[in-house]
MDAnalysis code that builds the backbone (N, CA, C; Angstrom):
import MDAnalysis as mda
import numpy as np

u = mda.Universe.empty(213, n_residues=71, atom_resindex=np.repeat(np.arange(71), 3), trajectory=True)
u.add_TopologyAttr("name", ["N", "CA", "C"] * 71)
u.add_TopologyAttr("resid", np.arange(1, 72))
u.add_TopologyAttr("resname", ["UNK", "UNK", "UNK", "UNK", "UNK", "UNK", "UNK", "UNK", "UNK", "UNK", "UNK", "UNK", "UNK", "UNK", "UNK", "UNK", "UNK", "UNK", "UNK", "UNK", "UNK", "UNK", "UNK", "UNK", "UNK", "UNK", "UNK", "UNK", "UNK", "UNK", "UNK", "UNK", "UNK", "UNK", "UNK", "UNK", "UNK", "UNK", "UNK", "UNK", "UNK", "UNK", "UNK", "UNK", "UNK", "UNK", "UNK", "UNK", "UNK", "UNK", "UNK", "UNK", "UNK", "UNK", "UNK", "UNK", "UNK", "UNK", "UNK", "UNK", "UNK", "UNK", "UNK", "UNK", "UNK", "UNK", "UNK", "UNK", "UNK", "UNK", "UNK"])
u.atoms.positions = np.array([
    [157.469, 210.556, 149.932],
    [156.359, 209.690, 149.589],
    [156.600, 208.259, 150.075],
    [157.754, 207.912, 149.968],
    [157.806, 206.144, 150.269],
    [157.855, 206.524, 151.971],
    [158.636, 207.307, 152.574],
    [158.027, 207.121, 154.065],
    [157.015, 207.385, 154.412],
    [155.870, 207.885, 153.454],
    [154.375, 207.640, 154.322],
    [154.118, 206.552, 153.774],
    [154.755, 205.381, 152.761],
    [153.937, 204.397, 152.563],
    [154.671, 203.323, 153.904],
    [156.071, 203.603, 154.206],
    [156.302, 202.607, 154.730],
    [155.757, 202.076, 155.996],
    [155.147, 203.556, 156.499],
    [154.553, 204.074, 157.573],
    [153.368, 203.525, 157.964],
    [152.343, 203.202, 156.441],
    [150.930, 203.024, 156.537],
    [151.035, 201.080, 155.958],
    [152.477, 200.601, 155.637],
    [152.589, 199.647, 155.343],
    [152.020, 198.623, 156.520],
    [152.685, 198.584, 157.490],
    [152.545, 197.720, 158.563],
    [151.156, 197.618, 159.435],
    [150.663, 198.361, 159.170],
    [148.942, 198.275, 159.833],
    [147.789, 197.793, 158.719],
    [148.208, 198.569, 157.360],
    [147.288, 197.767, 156.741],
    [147.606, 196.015, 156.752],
    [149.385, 195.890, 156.354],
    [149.340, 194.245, 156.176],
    [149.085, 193.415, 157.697],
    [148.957, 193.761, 158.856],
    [148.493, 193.084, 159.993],
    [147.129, 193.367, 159.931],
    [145.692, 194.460, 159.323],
    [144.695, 194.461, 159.270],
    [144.580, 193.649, 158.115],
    [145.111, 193.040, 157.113],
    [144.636, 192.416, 155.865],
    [145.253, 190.927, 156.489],
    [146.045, 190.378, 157.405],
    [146.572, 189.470, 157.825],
    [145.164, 188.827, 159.102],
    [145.115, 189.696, 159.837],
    [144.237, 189.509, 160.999],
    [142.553, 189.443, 160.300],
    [142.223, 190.114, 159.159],
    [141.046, 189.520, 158.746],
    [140.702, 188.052, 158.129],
    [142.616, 187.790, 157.610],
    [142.650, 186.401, 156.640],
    [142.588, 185.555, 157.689],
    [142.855, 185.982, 158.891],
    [142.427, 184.698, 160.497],
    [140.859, 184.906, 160.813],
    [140.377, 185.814, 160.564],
    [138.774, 185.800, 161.048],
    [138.479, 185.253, 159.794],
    [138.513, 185.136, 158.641],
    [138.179, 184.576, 157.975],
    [138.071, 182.931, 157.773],
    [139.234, 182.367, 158.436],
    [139.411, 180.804, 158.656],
    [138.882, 180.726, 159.868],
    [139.005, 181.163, 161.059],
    [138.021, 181.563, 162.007],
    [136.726, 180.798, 161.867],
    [135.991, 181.840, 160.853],
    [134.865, 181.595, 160.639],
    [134.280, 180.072, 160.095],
    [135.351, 180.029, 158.968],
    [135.664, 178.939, 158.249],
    [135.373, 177.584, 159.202],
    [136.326, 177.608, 160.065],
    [136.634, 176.447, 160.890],
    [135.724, 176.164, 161.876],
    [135.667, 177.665, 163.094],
    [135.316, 177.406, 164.181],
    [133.380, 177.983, 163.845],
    [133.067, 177.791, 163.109],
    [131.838, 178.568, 162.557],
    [130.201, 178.022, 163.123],
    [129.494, 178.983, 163.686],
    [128.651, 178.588, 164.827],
    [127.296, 178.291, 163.770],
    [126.926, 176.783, 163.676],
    [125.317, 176.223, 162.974],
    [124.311, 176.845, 163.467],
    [123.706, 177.412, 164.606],
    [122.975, 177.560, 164.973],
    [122.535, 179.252, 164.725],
    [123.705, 179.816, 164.471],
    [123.936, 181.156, 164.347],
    [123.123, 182.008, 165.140],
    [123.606, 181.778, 166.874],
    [123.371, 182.082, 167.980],
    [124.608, 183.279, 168.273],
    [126.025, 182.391, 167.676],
    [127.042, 183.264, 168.682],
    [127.150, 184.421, 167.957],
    [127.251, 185.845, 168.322],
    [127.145, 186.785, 167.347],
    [128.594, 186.959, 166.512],
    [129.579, 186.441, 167.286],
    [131.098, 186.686, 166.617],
    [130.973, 185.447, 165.460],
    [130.850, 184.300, 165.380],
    [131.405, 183.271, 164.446],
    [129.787, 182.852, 163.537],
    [128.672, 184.096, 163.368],
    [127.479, 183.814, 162.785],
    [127.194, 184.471, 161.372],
    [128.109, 185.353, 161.682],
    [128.448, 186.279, 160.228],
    [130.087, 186.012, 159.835],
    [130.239, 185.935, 158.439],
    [131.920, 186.316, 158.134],
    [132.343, 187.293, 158.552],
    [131.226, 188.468, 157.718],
    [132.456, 189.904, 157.455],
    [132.317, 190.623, 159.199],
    [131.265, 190.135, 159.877],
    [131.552, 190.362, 161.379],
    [133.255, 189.826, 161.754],
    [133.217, 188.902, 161.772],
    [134.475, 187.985, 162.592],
    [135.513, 188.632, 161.771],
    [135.117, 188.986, 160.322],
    [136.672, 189.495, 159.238],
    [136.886, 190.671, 160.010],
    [136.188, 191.723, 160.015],
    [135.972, 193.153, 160.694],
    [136.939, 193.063, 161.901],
    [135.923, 191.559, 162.939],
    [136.667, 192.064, 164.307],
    [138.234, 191.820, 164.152],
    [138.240, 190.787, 164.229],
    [140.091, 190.114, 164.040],
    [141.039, 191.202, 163.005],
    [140.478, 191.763, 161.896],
    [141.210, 192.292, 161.261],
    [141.390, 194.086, 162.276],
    [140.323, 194.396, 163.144],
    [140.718, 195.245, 164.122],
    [141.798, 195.003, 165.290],
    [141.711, 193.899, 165.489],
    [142.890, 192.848, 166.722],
    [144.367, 193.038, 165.919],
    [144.132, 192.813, 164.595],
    [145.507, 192.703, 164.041],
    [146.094, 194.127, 163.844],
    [144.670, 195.571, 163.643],
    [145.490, 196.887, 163.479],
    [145.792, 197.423, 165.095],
    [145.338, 196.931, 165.848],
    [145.703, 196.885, 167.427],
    [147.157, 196.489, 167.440],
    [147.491, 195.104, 166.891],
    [148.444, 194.492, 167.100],
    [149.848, 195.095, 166.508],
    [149.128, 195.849, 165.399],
    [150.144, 196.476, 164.810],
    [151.104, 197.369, 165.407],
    [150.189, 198.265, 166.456],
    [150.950, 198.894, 166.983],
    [151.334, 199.086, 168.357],
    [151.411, 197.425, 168.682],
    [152.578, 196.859, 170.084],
    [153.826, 196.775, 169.177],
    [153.610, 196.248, 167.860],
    [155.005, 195.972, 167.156],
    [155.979, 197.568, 166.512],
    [155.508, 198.352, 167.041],
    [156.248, 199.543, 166.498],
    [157.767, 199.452, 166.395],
    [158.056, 200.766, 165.947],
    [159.551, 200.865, 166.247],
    [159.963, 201.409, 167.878],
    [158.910, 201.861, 168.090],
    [159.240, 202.667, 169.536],
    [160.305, 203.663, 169.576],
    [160.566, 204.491, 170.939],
    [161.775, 205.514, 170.665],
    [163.159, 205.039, 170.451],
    [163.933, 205.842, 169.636],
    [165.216, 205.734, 169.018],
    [166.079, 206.060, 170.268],
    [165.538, 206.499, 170.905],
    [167.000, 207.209, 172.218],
    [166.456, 208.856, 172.588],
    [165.354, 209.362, 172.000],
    [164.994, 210.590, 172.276],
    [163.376, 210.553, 172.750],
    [163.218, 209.515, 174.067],
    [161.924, 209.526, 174.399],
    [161.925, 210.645, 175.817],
    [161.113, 210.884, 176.110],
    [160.498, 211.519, 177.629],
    [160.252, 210.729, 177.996],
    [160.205, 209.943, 179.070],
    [159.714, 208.952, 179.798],
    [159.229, 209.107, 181.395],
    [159.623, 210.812, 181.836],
    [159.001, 211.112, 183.170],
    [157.621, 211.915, 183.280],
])
């Protein structure tokens, strides 16, 4: 049980990390005219970035131990 949490640990906290940046995102860089479709809604910009961060999650893997195929 704790290795499927440790497993599912690291993508949710970079998807709950990467939405808390679309969220200031929005905050900060946030479009008045509500023309641009990314910075015109929150839970748009929370959504996208917090998808960037479960992307991101998994460049940061563990990758292979010494038993990859690589040809």
């Amino acid at each position: 049980m704790k290795e499927k949490i440790k497993n599912w640990l690291k993508p949710v906290l970079f998807t709950a990390g990467g939405a808390l940046v679309g969220l200031a995102y929005y905050y900060f860089v946030r479009c008045p005219t509500g023309a641009c479709p990314l910075t015109s809604n929150p839970f748009i910009t929370m959504a996208y970035m917090g998808f960037i961060g479960w992307l991101l999650s998994g460049i940061f893997g563990k990758g292979c131990s010494g038993s990859c195929n690589t040809q």
